[in-house]
KETOR-859656 format. One record per residue (C-alpha): chain; residue number from 0; x, y, z. Coordinates in pm, whole numbers, padded with zeros to 5 digits. Layout:
% KETOR-859656
SITE   chain   resi        u        v        w
SITE       A    NUM        X        Y        Z
...
% end
This chain:
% KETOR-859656
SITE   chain   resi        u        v        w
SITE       A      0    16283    10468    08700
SITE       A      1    16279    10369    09056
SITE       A      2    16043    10610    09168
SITE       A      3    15814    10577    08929
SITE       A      4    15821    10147    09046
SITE       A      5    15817    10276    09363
SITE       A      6    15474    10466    09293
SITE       A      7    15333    10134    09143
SITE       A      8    15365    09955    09423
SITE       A      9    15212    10250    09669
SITE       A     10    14924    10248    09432
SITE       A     11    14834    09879    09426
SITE       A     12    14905    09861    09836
SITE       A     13    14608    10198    09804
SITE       A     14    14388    09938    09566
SITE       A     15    14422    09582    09667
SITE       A     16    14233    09618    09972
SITE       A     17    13982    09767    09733
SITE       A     18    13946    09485    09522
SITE       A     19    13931    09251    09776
SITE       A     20    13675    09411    09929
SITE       A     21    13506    09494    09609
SITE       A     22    13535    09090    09544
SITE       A     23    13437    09006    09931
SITE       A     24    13086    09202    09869
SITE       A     25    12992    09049    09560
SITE       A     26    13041    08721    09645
SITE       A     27    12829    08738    09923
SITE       A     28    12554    08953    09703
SITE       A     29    12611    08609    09475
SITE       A     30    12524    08348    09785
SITE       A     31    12294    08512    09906
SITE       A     32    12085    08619    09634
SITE       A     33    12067    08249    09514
SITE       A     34    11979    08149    09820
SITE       A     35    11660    08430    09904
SITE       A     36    11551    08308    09539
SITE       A     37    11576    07989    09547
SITE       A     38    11342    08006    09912
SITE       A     39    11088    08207    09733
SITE       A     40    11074    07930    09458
SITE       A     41    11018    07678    09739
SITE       A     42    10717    07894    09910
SITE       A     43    10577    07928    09607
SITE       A     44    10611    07574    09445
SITE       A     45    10450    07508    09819
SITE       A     46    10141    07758    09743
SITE       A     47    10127    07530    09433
SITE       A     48    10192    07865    09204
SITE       A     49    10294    07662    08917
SITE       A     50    09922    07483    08898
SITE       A     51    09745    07784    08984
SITE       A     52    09932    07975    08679
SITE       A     53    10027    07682    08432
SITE       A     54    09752    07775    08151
SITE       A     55    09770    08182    08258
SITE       A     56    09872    08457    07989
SITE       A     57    10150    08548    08208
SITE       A     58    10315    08195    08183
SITE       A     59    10268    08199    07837
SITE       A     60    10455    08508    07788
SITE       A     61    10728    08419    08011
SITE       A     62    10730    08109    07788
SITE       A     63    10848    08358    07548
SITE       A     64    11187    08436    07689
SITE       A     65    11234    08082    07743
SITE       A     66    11125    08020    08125
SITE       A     67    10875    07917    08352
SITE       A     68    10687    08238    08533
SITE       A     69    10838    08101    08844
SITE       A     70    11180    08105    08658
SITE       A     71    11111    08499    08560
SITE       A     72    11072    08580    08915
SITE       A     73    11365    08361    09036
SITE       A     74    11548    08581    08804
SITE       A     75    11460    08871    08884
SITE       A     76    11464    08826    09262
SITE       A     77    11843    08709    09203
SITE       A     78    11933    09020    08972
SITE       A     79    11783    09287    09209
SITE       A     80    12023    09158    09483
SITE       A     81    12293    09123    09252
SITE       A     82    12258    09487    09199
SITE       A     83    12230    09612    09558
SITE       A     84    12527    09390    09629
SITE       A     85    12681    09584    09372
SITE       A     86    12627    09861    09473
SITE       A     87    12742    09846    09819
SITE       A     88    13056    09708    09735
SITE       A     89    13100    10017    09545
SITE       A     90    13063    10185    09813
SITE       A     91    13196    09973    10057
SITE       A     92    13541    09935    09842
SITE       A     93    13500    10381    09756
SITE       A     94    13481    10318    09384
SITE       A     95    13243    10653    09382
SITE       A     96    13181    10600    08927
SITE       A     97    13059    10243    08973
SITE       A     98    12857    10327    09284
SITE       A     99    12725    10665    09175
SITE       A    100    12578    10421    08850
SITE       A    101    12424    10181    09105
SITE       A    102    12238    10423    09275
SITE       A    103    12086    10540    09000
SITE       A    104    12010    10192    08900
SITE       A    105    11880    10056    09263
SITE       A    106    11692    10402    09325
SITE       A    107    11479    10327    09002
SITE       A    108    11450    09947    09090
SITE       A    109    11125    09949    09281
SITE       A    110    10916    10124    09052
SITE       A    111    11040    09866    08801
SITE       A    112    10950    09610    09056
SITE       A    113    10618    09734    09112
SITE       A    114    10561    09798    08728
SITE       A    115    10629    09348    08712
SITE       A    116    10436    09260    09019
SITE       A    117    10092    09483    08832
SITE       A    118    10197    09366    08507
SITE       A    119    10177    08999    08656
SITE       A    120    09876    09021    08856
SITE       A    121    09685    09217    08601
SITE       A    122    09708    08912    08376
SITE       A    123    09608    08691    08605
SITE       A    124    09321    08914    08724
SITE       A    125    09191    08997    08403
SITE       A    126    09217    08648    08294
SITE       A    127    08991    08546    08587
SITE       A    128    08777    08828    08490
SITE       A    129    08722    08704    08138
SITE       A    130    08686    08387    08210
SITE       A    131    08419    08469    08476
SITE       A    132    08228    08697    08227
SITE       A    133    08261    08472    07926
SITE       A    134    08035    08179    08181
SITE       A    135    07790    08453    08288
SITE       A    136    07755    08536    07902
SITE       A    137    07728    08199    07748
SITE       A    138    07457    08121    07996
SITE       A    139    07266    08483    07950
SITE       A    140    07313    08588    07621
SITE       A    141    06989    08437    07465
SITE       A    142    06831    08682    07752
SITE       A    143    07036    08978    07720
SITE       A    144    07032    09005    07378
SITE       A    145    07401    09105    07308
SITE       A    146    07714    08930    07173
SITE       A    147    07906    08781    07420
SITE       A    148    08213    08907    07255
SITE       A    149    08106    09257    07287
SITE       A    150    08055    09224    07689
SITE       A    151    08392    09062    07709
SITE       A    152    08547    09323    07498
SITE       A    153    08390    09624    07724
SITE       A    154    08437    09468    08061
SITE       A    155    08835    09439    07940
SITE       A    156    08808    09751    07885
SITE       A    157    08656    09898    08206
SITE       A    158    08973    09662    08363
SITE       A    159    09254    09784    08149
SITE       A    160    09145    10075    08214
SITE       A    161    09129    10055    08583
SITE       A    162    09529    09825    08577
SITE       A    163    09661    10187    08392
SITE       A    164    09485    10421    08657
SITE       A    165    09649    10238    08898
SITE       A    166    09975    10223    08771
SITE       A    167    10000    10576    08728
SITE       A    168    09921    10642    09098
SITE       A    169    10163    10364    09216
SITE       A    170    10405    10533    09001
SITE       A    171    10474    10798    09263
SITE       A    172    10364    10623    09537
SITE       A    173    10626    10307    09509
SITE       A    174    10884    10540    09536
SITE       A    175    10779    10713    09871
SITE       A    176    10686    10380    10048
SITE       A    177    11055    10267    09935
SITE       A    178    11173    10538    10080
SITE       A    179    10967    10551    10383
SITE       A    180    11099    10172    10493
SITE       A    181    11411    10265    10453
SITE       A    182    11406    10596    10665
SITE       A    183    11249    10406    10952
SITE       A    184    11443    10099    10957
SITE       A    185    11737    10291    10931
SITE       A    186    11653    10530    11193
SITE       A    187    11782    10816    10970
SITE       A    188    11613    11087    11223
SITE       A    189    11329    11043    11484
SITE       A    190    11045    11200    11607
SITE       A    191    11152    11526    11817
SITE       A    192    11461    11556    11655
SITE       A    193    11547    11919    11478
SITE       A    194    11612    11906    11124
SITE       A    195    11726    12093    10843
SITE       A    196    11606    11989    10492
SITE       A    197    11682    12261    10215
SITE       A    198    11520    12575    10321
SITE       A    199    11311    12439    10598
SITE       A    200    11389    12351    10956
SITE       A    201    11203    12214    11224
SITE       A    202    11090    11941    11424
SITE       A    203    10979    11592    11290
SITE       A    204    10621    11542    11372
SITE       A    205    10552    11237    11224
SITE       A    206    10732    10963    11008
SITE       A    207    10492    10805    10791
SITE       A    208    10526    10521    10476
SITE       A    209    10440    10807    10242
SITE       A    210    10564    11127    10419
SITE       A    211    10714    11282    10694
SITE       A    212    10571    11622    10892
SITE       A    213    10817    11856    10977
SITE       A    214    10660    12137    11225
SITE       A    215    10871    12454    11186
SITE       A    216    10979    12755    11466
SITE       A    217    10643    12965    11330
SITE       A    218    10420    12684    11342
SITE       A    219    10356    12617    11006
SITE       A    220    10403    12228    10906
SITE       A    221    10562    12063    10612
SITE       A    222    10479    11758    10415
SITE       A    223    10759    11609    10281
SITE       A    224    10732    11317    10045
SITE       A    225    10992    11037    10162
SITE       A    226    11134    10980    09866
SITE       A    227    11223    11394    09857
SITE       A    228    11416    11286    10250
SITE       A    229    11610    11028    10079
SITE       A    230    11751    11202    09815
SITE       A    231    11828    11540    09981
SITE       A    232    12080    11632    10222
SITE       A    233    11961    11667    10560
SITE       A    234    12151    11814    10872
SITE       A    235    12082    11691    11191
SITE       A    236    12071    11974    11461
SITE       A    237    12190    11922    11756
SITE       A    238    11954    11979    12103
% end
């Protein structure tokens, strides 16, 4: 009966500084991702975003959930720090479950991010659009000859189209330039150093916001898409 106290209290002495930590982290995530959102609300009730987007489709569907379009991204500025925070006192604390769910989570963020910000300025865009066209039309439809609902409906068209085209290409790309920020502000290997990435070693050419160039022993180079770097294992070699 003793012992098995006596293994209690050796556990909780392993976990408390765990917690603590655990608790430390996500308080500060908490500060200070009120505070980064509540300066972005300033800039942008200072850029007057509010009047610029008070009559726009994307207010009106952010009506929906109940807020302002400046609330949505308040929100979601708060919640994607909340997350990181999260994650890193996962780590920070070695709970490997919670953090191994985070980095899923946070590694998916910024094409969800991305997927907003289009979603967002598409609107806007393509309400701009319309209401450009629609004043063109009124004033040249007796001359064109054609139903100024027909030229709105094709021009959307031609600009939906375009808004999916180009969120299918940022769809990959997001991910790299992500990834590409993070290798270079965190210096995870320079040019000149010798690498090893899977099957391939060599030196690093180039470090770019897409991809990196690895130039291997035989000459040959290799294109590596950043977001590939960041998920693999690489082994630094040493000169």
């Amino acid at each position: 009966m003793e012992d098995w106290f006596i293994q209690i209290i050796d556990k909780l002495k392993e976990l408390l500084p765990r917690i603590f930590t655990f608790i430390a982290v996500l308080i500060v995530a908490y500060i200070v991702g009120r505070l980064i959102a509540r300066i972005i609300v300033t800039l942008l009730r200072k850029l007057e975003f509010e009047r610029l987007t008070k009559k726009s489709e994307a207010e009106k569907i952010a009506r929906r959930f109940g807020m302002s379009l400046i609330g949505l991204i308040e929100v979601v500025t708060r919640w994607t720090i909340y997350l990181i925070g999260l994650q890193i006192a996962a780590q920070t604390a070695g709970l490997e479950l919670i953090n191994d769910l985070m980095a899923k989570i946070v590694n998916y963020m910024p094409n969800l991010i991305w997927a907003v910000l289009i979603f967002i300025v598409g609107i806007l865009v393509a309400e701009k659009l319309g209401n450009f066209v629609q004043s063109i039309t009124e004033d040249e439809k007796s001359q064109l000859g054609i139903s100024t609902g027909v030229l709105i409906i094709v021009t959307g068209s031609i600009f939906i189209s375009l808004g999916l085209l180009l969120v299918v290409g940022l769809r990959d790309l997001a991910p790299n330039v992500t990834a590409g920020l993070h290798l270079i502000y965190e210096k995870t290997f320079n040019v000149g150093d010798t690498i090893q990435i899977g099957e391939h070693t060599g030196i690093v050419e180039d470090i770019g916001m897409v991809k990196s160039i690895v130039k291997k022993e035989n000459g040959d180079y290799v294109v590596i898409p950043n977001s590939t770097l960041l998920k693999s294992i690489i082994i630094k070699k040493e000169e």
